[in-house]
C-alpha positions as CSV (number, residue, x, y, z in Angstrom):
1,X,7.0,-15.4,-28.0
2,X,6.2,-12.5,-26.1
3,X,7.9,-11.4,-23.2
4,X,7.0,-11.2,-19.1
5,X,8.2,-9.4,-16.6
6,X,7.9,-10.4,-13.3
7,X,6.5,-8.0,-11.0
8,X,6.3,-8.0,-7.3
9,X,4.3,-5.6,-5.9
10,X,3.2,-3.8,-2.4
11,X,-0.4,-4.0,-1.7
12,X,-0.8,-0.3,-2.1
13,X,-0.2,-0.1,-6.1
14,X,-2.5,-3.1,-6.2
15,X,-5.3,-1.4,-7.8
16,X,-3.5,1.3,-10.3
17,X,-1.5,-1.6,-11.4
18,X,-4.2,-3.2,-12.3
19,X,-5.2,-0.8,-14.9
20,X,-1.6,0.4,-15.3
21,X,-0.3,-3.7,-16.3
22,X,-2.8,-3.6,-19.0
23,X,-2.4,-0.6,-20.4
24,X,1.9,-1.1,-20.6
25,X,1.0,-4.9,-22.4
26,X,-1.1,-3.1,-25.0
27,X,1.4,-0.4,-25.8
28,X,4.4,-2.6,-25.5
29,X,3.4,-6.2,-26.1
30,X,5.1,-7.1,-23.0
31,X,3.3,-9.1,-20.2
32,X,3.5,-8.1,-16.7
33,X,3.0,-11.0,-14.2
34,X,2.4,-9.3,-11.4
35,X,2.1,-10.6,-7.4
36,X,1.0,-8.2,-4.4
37,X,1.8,-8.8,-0.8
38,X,3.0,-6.4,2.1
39,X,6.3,-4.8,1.8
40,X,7.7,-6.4,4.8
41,X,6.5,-9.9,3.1
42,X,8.5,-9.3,-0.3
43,X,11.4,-8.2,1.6
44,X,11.2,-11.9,3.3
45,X,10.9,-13.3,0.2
46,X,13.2,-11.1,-2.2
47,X,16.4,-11.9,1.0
48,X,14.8,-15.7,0.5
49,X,15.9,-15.5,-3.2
50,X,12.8,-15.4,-5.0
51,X,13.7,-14.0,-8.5
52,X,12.1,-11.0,-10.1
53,X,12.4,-8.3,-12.8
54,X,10.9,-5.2,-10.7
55,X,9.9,-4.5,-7.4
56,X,7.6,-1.8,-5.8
57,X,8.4,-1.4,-2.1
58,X,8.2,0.9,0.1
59,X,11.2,3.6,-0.4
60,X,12.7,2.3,3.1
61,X,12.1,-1.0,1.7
62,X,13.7,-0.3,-1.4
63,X,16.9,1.7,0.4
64,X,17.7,-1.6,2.0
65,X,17.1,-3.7,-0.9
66,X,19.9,-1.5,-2.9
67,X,22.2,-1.6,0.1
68,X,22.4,-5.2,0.2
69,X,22.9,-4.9,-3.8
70,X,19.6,-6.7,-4.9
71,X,18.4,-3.8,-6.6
72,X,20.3,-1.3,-9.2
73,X,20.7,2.0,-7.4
74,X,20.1,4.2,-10.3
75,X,17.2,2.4,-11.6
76,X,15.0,3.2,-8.4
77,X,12.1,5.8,-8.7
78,X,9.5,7.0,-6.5
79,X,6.3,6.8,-7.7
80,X,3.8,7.6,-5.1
81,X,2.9,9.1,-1.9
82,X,0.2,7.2,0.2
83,X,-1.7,8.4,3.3
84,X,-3.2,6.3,5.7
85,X,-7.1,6.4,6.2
86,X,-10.1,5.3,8.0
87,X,-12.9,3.7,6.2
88,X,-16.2,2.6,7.4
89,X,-18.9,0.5,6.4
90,X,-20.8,1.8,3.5
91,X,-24.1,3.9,4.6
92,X,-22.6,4.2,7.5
93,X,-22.2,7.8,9.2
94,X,-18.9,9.1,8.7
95,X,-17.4,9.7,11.8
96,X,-14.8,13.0,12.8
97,X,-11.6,12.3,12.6
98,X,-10.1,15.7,11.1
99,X,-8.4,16.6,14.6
100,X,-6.3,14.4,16.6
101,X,-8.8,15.2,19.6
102,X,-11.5,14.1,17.4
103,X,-9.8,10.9,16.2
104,X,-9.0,9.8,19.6
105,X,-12.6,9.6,20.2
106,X,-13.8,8.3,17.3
107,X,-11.3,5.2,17.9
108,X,-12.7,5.1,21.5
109,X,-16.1,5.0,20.7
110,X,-15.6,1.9,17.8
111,X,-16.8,-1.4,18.8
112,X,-13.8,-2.7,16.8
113,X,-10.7,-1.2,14.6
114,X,-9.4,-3.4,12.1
115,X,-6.2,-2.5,11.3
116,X,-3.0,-5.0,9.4
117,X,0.1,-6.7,11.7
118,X,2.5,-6.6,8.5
119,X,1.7,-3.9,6.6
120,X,3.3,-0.3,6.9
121,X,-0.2,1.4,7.9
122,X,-0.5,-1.2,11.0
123,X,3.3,-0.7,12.3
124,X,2.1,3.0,11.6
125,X,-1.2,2.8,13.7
126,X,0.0,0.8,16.2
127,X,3.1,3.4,17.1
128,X,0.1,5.9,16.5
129,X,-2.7,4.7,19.3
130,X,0.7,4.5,21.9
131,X,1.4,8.0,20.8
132,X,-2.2,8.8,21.7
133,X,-2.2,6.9,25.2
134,X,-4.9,4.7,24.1
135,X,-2.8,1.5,23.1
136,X,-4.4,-1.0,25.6
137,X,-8.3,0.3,25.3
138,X,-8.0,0.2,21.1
139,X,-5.9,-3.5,21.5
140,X,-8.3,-4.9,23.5
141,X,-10.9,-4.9,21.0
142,X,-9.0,-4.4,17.9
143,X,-9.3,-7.2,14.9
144,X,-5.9,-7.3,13.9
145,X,-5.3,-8.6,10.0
146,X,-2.4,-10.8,9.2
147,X,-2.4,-9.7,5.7
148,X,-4.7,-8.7,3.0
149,X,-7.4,-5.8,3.2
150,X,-8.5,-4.9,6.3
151,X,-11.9,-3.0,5.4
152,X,-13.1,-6.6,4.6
153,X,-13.9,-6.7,8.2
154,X,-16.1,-4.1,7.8
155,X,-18.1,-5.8,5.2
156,X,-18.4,-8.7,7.3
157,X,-19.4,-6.9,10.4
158,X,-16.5,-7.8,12.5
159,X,-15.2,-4.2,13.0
160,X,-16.8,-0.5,12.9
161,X,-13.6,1.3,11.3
162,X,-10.2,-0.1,9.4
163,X,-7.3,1.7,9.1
164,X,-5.1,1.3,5.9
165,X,-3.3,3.0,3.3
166,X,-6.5,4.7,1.3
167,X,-5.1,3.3,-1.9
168,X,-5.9,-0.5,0.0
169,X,-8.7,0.8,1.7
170,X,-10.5,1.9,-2.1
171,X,-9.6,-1.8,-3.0
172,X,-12.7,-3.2,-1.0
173,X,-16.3,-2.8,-2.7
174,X,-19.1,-2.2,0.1
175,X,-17.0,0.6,1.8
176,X,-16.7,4.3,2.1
177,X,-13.3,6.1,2.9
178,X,-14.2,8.7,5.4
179,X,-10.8,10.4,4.7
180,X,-7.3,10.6,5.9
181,X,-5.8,10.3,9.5
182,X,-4.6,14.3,10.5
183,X,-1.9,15.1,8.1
184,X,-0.5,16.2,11.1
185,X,-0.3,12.9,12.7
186,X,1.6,11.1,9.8
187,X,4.5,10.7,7.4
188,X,3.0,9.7,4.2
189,X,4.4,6.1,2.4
190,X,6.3,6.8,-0.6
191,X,5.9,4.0,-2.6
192,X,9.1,3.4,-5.1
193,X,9.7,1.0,-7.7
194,X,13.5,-0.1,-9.0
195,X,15.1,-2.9,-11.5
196,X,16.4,-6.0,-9.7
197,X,20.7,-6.6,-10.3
198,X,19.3,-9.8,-11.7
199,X,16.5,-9.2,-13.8
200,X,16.1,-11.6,-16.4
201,X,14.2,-9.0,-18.5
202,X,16.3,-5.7,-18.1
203,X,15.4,-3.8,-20.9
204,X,11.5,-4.8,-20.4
205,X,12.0,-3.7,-16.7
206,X,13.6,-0.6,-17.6
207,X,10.5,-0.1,-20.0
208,X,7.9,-0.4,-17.6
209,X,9.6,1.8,-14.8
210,X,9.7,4.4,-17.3
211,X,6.0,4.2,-17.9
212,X,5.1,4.2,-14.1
213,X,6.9,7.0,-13.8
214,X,5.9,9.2,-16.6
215,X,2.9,12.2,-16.5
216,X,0.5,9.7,-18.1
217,X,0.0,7.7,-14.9
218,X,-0.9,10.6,-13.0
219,X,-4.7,10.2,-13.0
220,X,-4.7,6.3,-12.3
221,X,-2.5,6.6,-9.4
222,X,-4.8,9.6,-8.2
223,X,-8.0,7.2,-8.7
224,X,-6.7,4.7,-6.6
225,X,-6.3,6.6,-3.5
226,X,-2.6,7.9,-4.1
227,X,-0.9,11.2,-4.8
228,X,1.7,11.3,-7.8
């Protein structure tokens, strides 16, 4: 009988786990059953008493996780660093957005911004566009996404630009990244992954969080829109 981990998952590793899962069962015979949802969403459900082998969390997600003794401490290990971007419809012309002057005008100009209530890009953008001053002009016409990928409102016409984590943003086919939000303007998500105190499958766990982190993972993350 072969063994599975249970794996839950941020959005943002969604598609270099994809690849990543496969690649781990083929070298190790062990199955990852994986499931993605926004960090603040696994948090919910981890405190709910959902039972897992290994999370991937944001590393603030993760802290409190450890601190309230759900995850082992010294299994915990970033893995990636993801930017927020800004995507548009594909063929579309690619706006500016390389200055914050430029940005701000950009967003002005959009018809609509889609951009996610739960996920760690929206709580980003919307502390962003008050930052900015332009809270109540980008609100008023913003398509705000409960959960799930927010450039699939560009596909289906309801906005001109999304804002998400480029790793989600590259997740949606039909769509061009026009590229990051100012470096300047943001704290990038470190994504980290750690073994839960409970894990059924320990060993298995420690396994694949030795894998995730290891050089040969480097391109796959790099693919999907993340830096190493």
């Amino acid at each position: 009988m072969e063994k599975t981990i249970r794996m839950l998952s941020t959005l943002g590793l969604m598609g270099a786990m994809r690849s990543l899962s496969s690649a781990f069962e083929t070298a190790s015979g062990i199955h990852v059953d994986a499931d993605f949802a926004p960090t603040l969403a696994l948090l919910k459900r981890l405190r709910d008493g959902e039972a897992a082998d290994l999370v991937i969390l944001t590393r603030e997600g993760l802290d409190e996780m450890i601190g309230e003794g759900r995850v082992v401490a010294e299994s915990a290990a970033d893995l990636a660093r993801s930017f927020v971007g800004i995507a548009v419809r594909a063929g579309q012309a690619h706006p500016d957005i390389a200055t914050e002057a430029a940005l701000r005008k950009t967003l002005l100009a959009a018809r609509s911004v889609a951009y996610s209530r739960l996920g760690a890009s929206g709580v980003y953008f919307a502390q962003l566009i008050v930052r900015m001053g332009i809270a109540a002009e980008i609100n008023a016409k913003a398509t705000i996404v409960e959960q799930g990928f927010t450039a699939e409102r560009l596909v289906n016409g309801e906005a001109d630009l999304a804002v998400q984590q480029i790793s989600e943003l590259k997740q949606v086919a039909g769509i061009e990244v026009v590229g990051p939000v100012p470096h300047d303007l943001q704290t990038p998500a470190v994504f980290s992954a750690g073994r839960l105190a409970n894990a059924k499958q320990a060993d298995a766990a420690d396994r694949l969080l030795r894998y995730l982190a290891s050089p040969e993972v480097v391109s796959v993350l790099r693919q999907s829109g993340l830096e190493p």
